[in-house]
N, C-alpha and C positions, 0 to 999 in steps of 0.2 A: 241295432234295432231302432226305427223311429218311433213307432209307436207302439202303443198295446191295446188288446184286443177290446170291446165294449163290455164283454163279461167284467174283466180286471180293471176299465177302470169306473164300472159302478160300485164294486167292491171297495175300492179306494172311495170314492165318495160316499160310501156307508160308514167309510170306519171313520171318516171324517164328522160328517152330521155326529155316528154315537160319542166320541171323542166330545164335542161339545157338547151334549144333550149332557154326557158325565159330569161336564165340566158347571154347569147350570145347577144340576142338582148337588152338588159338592159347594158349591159358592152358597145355596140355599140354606145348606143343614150351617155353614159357616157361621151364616148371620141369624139363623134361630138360635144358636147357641151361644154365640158374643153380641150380643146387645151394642155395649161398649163401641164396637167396631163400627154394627151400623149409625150408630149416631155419629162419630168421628166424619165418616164418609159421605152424612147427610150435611154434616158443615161443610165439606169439601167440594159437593157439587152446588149445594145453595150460591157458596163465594165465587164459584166457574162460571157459573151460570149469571149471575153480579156481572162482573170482569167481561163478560161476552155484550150484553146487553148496553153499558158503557160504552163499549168500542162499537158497537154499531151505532150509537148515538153519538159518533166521536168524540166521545168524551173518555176519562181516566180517572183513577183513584189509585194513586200511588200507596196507598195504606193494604191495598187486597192483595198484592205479590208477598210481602215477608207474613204478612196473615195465613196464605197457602203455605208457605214455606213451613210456618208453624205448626199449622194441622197435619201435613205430608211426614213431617216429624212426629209431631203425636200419634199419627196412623201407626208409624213404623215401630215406637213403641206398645202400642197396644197389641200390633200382630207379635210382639216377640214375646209378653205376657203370654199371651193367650197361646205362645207355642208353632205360630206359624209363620211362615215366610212365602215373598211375593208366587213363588212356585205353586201356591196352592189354588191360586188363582190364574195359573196357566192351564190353554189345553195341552194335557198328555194323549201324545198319539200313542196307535195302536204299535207303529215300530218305531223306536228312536233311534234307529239307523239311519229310517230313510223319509221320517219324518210324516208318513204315508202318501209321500209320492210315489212310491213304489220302483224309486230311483237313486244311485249310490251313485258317489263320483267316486274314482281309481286313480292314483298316479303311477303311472310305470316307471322301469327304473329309470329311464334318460328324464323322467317329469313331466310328460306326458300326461296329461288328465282327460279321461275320459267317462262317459255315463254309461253304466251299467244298470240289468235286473238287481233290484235288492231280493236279498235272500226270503224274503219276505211275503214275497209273490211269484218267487221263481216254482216254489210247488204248486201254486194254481196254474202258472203257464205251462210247466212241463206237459202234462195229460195230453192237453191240447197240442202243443205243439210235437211229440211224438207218435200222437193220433195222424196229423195232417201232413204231415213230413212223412209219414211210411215208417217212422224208425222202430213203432210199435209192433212190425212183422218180423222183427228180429231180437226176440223178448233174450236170449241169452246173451247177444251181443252186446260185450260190455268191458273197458280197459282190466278193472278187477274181476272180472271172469277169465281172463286169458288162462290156457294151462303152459306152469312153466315150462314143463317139457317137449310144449310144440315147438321151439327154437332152440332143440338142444342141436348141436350140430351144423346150425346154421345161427353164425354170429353174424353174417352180413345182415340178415334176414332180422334178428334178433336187434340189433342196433337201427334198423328201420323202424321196429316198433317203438324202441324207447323213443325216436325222435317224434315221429309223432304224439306219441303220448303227454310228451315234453310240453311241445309243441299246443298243444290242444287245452292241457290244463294249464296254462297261460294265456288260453284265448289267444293266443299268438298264432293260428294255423295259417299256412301259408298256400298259395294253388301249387297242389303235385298231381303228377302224375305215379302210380304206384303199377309199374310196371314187372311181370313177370310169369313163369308156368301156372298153372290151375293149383289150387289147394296150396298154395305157400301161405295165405294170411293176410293178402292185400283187400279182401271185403273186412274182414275181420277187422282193420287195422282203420277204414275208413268211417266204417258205419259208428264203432266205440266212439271214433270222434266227434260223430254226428248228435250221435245220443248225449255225449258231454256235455253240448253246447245247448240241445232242447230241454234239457233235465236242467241247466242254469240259464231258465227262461230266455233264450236265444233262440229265435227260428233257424230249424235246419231240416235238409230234404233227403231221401236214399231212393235215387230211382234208378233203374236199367236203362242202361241207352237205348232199348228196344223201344219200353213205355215211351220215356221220350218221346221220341221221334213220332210214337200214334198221338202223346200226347198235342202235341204242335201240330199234327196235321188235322186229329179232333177242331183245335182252335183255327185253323186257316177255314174249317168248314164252317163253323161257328161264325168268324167275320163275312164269310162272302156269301151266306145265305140270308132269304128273304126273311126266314121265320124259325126259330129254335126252338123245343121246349126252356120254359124259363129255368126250371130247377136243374138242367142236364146243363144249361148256357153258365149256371151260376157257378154250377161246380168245376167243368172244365175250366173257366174263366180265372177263378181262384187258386186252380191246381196249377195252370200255367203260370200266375202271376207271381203262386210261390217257387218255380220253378226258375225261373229269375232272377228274385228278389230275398230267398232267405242268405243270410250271412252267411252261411254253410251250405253248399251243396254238394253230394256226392253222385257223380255219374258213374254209375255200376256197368260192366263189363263192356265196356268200348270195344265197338266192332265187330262181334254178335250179332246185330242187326241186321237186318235185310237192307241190304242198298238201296236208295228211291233218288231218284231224279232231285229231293230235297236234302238229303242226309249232310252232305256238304252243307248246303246254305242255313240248315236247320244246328248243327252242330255251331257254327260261323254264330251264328244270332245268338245263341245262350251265352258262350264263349263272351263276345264282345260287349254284349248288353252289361253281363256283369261284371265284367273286366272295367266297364266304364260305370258303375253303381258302386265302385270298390268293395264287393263282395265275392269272398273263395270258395275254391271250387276244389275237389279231391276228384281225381280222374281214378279207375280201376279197369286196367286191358290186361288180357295174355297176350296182345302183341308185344312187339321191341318198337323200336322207334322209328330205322327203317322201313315196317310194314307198315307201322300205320303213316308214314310219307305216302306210301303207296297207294295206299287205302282213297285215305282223305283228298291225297294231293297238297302243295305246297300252301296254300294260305292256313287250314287248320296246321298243320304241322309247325309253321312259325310260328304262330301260336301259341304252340305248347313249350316250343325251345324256347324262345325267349322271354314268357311270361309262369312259365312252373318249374317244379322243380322237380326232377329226373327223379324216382326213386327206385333202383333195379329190386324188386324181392326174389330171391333164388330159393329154389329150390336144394331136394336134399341129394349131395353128389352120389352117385355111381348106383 
């Protein structure tokens, strides 16, 4: 994710400002209470403020360095009387994870470091991004909702889903294709991953290749006309941009769709766009591989062979 939304980061910059408004009124009750301290601290800036005035008049007084030295000392004793220490006069943010940048670094296991949602804000992002992404239409779909006896009998099928599950709560997903009969558990198996990644503040999208395809042709009408409504321009605009651009995308039942003079070029474009954004993509067809060769023809089909990964979901034998 690059960035975050304007909701999350006024947020962050609220809990900043109260963070220090705390921090103001906490230094306040410090010094109505320790006298001591403020007087210490008023020799301290008096002699900085000396020592400043000096050097801009190039001049020195080699006596005011071990003079601070002395007071910086007496301060440190006075706060350890009085019970405190420099901490008290730090701002404490709202999360000391993420420091309220609303951002954690990760290292994986080869030591790879990279920037994630902190936990911290991923519950403001989620809403939002399970709203926008569609993933909010499939309220049950969820890895720990699965029933375990949907893969009794189908270990192939069964070991599909662990890999993605794997796979997913790692943030490691990789572009598959999840290929196989109806009602095996290949939406089921995509969308959970989806939801994973929006619920741990990650954009991610669940649309049918059908929508798709209106959705892109909405947008081709959108650029090459003279006048749009703006709120219809805004939203297509945004649905296609997430369409593209979320980390996660799941295109639901490939090849369903009504064939159009664009479905090739249109498939071709989301495919590449984000193949070159380095962001994945979960495919879900009741085709095989063969049809959709057929289908699409050779450029989508290379494609899919050499940039995902194959996964057969079968059905239950005989």
């Amino acid at each position: 994710m690059s960035g975050m939304n304007d909701d999350v980061q006024n947020i962050l910059e609220n809990r900043k400002i109260h963070s220090e408004i705390r921090l103001r009124e906490h230094v306040a009750r410090i010094r109505e209470q320790f006298p001591e301290l403020v007087a210490v601290e008023k020799e301290i800036a008096a002699l900085t403020e000396a020592q400043m005035l000096l050097s801009l008049d190039g001049k020195t007084d080699e006596t005011i360095a071990p003079r601070l030295q002395g007071l910086d000392k007496k301060r440190e004793e006075v706060l350890r009387s009085c019970g405190l220490t420099q901490e008290d006069f730090q701002v404490k943010p709202f999360c000391e994870l993420c420091k309220d940048t609303g951002w954690i670094t990760v290292t994986s296991e080869s030591g790879k470091e990279s920037r994630m949602p902190c936990r911290c804000i991923c519950g403001i992002l989620a809403p939002t991004y399970l709203e926008q992404g569609g993933i909010d239409r499939y309220p049950e779909v969820a890895f720990d909702k699965a029933n375990e006896k949907f893969f009794e009998g189908r270990q192939a099928a069964g070991n599909v889903f662990l890999a993605v599950k794997t796979l997913t709560e790692k943030l490691k997903i990789t572009n598959m294709v999840l290929f196989g009969p109806s009602c095996t558990g290949k939406t089921f198996m995509a969308v959970s991953a989806a939801r994973y990644y929006a619920e741990h503040g990650i954009p991610a999208m669940v649309i049918r290749m059908a929508d798709a395809q209106e959705l892109m042709m909405e947008y081709r009408k959108i650029v090459q006309s003279f006048y749009t409504v703006p709120d219809k321009e805004k939203a297509v605009t945004s649905k296609r941009n997430l369409l593209v651009e979320a980390e996660l995308l799941v295109l639901d039942d490939l090849g369903v769709e009504v064939k159009t003079p664009n479905s090739e070029a249109d498939l071709l474009y989301i495919l590449d766009t984000r193949a070159q954004m380095g962001k994945k993509t979960i495919i879900t067809t009741n085709y095989d591989l063969a049809s959709l060769k057929e289908r699409y023809g050779g450029r989508v089909y290379e494609r899919l062979s050499h940039s995902f990964k194959m996964y057969m979901v079968p059905g239950r034998e005989g």
